[in-house]
C-alpha positions in Angstrom: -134.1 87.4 -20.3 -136.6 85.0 -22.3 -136.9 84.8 -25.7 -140.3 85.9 -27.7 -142.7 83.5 -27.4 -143.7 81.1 -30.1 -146.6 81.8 -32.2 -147.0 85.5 -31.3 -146.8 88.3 -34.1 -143.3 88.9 -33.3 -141.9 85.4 -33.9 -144.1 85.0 -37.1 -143.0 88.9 -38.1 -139.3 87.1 -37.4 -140.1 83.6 -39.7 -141.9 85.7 -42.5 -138.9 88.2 -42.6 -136.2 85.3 -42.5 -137.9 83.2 -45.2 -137.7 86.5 -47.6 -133.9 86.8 -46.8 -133.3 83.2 -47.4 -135.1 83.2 -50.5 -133.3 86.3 -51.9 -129.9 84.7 -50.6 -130.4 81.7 -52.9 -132.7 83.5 -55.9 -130.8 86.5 -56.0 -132.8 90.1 -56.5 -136.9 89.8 -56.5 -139.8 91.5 -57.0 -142.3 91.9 -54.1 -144.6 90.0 -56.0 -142.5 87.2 -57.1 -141.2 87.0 -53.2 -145.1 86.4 -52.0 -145.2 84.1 -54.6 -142.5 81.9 -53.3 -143.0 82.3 -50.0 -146.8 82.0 -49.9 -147.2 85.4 -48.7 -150.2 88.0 -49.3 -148.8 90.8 -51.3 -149.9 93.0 -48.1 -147.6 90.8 -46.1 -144.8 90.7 -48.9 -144.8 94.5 -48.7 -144.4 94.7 -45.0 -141.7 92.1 -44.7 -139.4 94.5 -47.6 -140.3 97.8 -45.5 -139.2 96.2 -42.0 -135.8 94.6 -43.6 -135.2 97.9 -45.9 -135.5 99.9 -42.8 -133.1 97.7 -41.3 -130.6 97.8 -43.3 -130.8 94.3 -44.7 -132.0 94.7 -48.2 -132.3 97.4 -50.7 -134.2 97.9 -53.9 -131.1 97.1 -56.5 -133.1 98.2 -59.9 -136.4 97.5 -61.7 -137.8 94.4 -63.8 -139.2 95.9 -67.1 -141.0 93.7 -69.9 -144.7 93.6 -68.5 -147.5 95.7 -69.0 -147.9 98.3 -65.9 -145.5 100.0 -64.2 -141.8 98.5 -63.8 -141.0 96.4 -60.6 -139.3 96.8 -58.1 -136.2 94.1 -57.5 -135.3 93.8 -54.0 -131.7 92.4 -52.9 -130.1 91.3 -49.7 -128.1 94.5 -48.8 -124.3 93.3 -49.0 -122.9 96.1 -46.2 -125.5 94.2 -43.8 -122.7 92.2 -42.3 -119.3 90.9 -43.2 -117.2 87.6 -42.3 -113.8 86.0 -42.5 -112.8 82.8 -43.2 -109.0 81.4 -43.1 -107.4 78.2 -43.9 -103.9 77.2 -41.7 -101.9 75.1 -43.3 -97.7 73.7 -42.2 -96.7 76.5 -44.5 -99.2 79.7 -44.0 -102.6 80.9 -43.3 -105.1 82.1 -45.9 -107.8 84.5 -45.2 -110.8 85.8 -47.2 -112.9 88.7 -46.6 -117.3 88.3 -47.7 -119.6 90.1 -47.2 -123.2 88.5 -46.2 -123.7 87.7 -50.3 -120.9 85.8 -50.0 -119.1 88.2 -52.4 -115.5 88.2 -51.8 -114.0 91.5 -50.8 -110.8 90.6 -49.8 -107.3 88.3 -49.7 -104.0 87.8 -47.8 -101.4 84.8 -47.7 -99.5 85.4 -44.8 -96.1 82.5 -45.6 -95.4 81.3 -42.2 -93.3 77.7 -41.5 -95.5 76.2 -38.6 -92.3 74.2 -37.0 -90.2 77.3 -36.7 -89.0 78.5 -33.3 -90.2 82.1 -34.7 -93.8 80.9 -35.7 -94.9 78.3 -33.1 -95.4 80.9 -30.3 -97.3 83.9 -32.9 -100.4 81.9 -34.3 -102.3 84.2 -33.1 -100.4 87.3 -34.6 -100.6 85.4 -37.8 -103.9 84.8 -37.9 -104.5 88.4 -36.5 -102.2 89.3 -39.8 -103.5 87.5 -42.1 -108.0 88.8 -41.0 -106.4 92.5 -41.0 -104.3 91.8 -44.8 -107.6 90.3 -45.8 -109.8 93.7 -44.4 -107.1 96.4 -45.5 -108.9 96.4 -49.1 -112.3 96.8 -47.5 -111.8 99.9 -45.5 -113.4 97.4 -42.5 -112.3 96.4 -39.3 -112.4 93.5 -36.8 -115.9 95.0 -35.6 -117.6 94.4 -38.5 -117.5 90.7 -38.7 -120.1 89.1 -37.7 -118.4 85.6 -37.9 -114.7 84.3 -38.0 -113.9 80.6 -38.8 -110.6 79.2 -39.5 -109.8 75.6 -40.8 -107.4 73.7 -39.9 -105.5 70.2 -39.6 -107.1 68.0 -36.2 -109.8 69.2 -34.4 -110.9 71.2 -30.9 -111.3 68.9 -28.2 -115.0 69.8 -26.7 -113.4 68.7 -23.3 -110.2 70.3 -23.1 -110.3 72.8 -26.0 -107.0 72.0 -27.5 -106.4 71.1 -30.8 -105.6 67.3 -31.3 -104.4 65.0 -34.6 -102.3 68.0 -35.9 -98.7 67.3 -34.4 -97.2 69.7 -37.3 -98.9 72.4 -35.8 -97.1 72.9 -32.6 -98.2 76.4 -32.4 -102.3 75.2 -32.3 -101.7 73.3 -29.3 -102.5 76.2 -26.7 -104.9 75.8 -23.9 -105.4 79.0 -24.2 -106.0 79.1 -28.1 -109.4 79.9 -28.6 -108.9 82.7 -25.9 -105.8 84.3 -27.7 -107.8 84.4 -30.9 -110.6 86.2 -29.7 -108.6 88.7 -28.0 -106.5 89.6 -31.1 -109.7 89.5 -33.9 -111.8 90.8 -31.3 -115.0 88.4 -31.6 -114.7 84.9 -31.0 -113.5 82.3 -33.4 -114.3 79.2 -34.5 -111.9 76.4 -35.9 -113.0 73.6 -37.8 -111.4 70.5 -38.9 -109.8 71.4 -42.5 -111.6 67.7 -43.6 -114.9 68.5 -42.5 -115.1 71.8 -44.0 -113.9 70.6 -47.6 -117.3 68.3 -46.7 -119.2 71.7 -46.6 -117.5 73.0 -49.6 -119.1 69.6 -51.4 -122.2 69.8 -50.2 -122.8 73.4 -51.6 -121.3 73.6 -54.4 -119.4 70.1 -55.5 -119.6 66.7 -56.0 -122.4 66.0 -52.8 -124.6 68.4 -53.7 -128.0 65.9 -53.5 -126.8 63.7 -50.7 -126.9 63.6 -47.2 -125.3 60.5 -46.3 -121.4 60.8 -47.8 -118.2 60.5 -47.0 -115.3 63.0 -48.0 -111.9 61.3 -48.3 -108.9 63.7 -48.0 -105.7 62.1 -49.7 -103.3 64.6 -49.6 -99.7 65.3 -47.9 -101.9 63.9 -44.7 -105.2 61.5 -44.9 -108.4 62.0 -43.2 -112.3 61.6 -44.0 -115.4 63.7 -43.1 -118.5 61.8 -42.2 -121.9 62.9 -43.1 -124.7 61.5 -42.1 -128.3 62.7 -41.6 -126.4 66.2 -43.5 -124.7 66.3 -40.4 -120.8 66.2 -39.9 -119.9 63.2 -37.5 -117.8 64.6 -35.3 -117.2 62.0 -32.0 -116.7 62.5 -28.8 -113.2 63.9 -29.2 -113.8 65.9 -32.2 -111.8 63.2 -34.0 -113.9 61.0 -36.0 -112.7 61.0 -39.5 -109.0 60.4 -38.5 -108.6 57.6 -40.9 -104.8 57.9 -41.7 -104.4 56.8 -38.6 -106.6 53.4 -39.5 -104.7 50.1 -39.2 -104.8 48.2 -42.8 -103.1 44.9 -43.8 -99.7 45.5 -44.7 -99.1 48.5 -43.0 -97.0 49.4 -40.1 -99.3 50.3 -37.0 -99.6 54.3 -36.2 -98.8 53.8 -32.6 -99.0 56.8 -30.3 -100.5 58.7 -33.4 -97.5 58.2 -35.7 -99.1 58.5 -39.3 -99.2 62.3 -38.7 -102.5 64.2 -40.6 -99.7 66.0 -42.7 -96.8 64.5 -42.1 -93.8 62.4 -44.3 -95.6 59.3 -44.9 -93.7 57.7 -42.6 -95.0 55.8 -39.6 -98.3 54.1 -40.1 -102.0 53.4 -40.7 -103.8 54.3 -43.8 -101.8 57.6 -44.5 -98.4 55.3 -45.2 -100.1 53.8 -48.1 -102.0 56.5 -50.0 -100.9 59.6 -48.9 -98.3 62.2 -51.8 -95.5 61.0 -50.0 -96.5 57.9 -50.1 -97.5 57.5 -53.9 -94.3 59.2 -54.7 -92.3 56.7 -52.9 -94.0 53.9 -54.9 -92.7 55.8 -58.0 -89.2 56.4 -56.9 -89.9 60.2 -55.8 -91.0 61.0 -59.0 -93.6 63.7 -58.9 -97.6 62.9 -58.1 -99.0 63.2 -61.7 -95.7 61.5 -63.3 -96.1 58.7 -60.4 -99.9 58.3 -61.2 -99.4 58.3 -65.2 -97.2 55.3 -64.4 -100.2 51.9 -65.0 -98.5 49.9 -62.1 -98.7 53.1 -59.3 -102.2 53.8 -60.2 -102.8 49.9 -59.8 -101.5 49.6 -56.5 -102.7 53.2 -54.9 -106.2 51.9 -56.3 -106.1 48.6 -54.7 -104.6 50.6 -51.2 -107.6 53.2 -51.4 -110.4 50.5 -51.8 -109.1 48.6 -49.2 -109.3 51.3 -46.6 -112.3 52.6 -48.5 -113.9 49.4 -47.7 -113.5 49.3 -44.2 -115.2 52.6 -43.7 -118.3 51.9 -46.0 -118.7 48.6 -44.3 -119.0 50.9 -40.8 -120.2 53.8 -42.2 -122.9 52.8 -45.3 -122.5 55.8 -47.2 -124.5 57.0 -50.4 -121.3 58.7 -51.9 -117.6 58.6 -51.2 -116.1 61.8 -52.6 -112.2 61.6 -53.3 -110.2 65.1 -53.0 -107.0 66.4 -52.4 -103.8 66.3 -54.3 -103.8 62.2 -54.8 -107.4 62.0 -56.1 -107.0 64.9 -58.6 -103.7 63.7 -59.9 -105.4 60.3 -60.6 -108.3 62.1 -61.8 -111.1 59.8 -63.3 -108.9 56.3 -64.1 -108.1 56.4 -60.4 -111.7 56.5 -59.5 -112.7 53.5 -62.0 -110.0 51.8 -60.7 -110.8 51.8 -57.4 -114.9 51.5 -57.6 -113.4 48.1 -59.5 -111.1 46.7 -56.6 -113.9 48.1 -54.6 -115.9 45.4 -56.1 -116.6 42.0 -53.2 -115.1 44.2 -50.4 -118.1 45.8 -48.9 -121.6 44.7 -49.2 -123.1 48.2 -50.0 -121.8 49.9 -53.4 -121.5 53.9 -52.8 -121.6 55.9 -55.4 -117.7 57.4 -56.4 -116.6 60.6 -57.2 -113.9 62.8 -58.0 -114.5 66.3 -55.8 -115.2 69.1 -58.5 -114.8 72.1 -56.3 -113.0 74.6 -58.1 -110.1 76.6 -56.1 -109.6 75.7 -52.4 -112.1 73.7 -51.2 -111.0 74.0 -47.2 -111.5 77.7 -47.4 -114.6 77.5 -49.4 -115.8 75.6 -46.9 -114.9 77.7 -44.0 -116.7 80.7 -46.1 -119.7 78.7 -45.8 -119.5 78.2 -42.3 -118.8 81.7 -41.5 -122.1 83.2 -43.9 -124.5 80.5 -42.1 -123.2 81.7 -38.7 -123.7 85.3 -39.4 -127.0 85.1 -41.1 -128.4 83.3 -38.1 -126.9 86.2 -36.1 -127.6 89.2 -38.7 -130.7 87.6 -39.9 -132.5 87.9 -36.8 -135.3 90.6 -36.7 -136.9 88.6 -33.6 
């Protein structure tokens, strides 16, 4: 069936009522008058827009402004039972899931522990993840049919061509052909999984360190290494859904990651970028001592510095990032004297001098940003009064 067509009252009904819904998304409760005056809308117009979205069940009048002469205002607010989404991170040793509704108010948690090598767990992902959505709804009173949208973040990254999850060999139960399919069936909507890097990306650009840019680079240093590449606000994705996969980067003076050897989470072993900078890495330059003892020690943090500019260097020189934002367990450990230290060896290495930052996202920033993914999804779907 075709769509409405452009320009006629219904599609300009449809932009007028998503602009109010947008603007009460990011302003929080308005008055009809204060939402004509930000949208440009005749208070005629305003009014119409709030009676077509009350009556359909995406906002509702949440109180009244007092404090100017005439009568008190009504404040209008997007209606939080509207629509509801779940977002989940996988990790080597469980899944974590959160409940939202469309404010992006959590309503609900579950860890489900699972060990992704075990002979028990690598043939039930999709029970676990099934476990961990219904742990996460049991608070809510809600079921699988009332999400609108379902991401989950993980380690490597779906193959548009094959639809297999690549870069994540310490995920052997992600590899299915038939992943994508099994998910669906046992959440019952489809789901979406997203490259854990990239979506810690999303977490910066809403709420963290990338806030005002659109050409950055997120730098994952963690039990695995990887990079998310925005450019244009757009995550880089590449023509196998791997582009970012810089622990597998050849550097001078370490052993090459042949046949994909670095691992995105693995021991630090094998090669690439990840066998220099990665926790097991910096603990082995400090004798196995732990990650913050490791990087209080001057001559760690000198060398993990000089390690991270050097592979930081090749991917600004092809890249030309604004920002490089460092995250994970390495770059908070080092904290702020890891960053001056590496903007410093940075220094003659590429010809272009990004800004450098420590990520500031507060709690985990991989399932923040699947959150995010998940509430722009569904307001594109619940959103639309076309």
């Amino acid at each position: 069936m075709a769509g409405p067509t452009p320009g006629t009252p219904r599609v300009l009904r449809a932009m007028n009522d998503r602009a109010a819904l947008d603007l009460l998304v990011t302003q929080g409760p308005l008055t009809r008058t204060r939402i004509g005056e930000l949208t440009g809308l005749s208070k005629p117009t305003a009014s119409q827009v709030l009676a077509r979205l009350e009556e359909a069940g995406l906002v509702r009048s949440t109180g009244s402004q007092s404090g100017r002469p005439g009568p008190n205002a009504v404040l209008y607010g997007i209606d939080p039972a509207a629509g509801h989404v779940a977002a989940l991170s996988a990790g080597p040793t469980g899944i974590d899931a959160v409940v939202a509704d469309i404010t992006g108010t959590v309503v609900g948690a579950c860890r489900v522990e699972a060990d992704a090598v075990a002979e028990d767990v690598r043939h039930r992902t999709a029970q676990l993840v099934a476990e961990a959505v219904d742990g996460a709804l049991r608070p809510t009173g809600l079921g699988h049919a009332d999400l609108a949208a379902v991401v989950v973040g993980t380690p490597g990254a779906i193959d548009p061509r094959t639809g297999q999850l690549r870069y994540a060999p310490h995920l052997p139960g992600w590899h299915s052909r038939t992943l994508l399919a099994d998910l669906a069936e046992v959440v019952g909507r489809p789901v979406v999984i997203e490259n854990d890097v990239n979506l810690a990306a999303v977490a910066e650009s809403y709420a963290g360190a990338a806030q005002d840019h659109d050409h950055f680079v997120l730098a994952w240093l963690d039990e695995g290494v990887g990079a998310a590449i925005v450019l244009g606000g757009a995550l880089l994705r590449g023509a196998t859904g791997g582009a970012g996969e810089i622990g597998y980067m050849p550097l001078p003076g370490a052993p090459l990651a042949r046949g994909g050897a670095a691992g995105r989470a693995g021991s630090g072993a094998g090669g690439g970028f990840q066998s220099q900078v990665s926790c097991p890495a910096v603990r082995g330059l400090a004798g196995g001592r732990p990650l913050a003892e490791a990087l209080a020690d001057e001559a760690v943090l000198a060398e993990v510095a000089r390690r991270l500019a050097t592979g930081l260097a090749a991917v600004v020189a092809v890249v030309d990032p604004e920002l490089v934002v460092l995250s994970g367990q390495v770059a908070l450990a080092g904290g702020e004297e890891l960053r001056e230290r590496v903007e410093a060896e940075m220094t003659g290495l590429a010809l272009s001098r990004p800004l450098l930052r420590i990520s500031d996202i507060e709690g985990d920033p991989i399932l923040t940003g699947a959150l995010r993914t998940a509430l722009a999804q569904a307001r594109d779907s619940v959103f639309d009064t076309a």
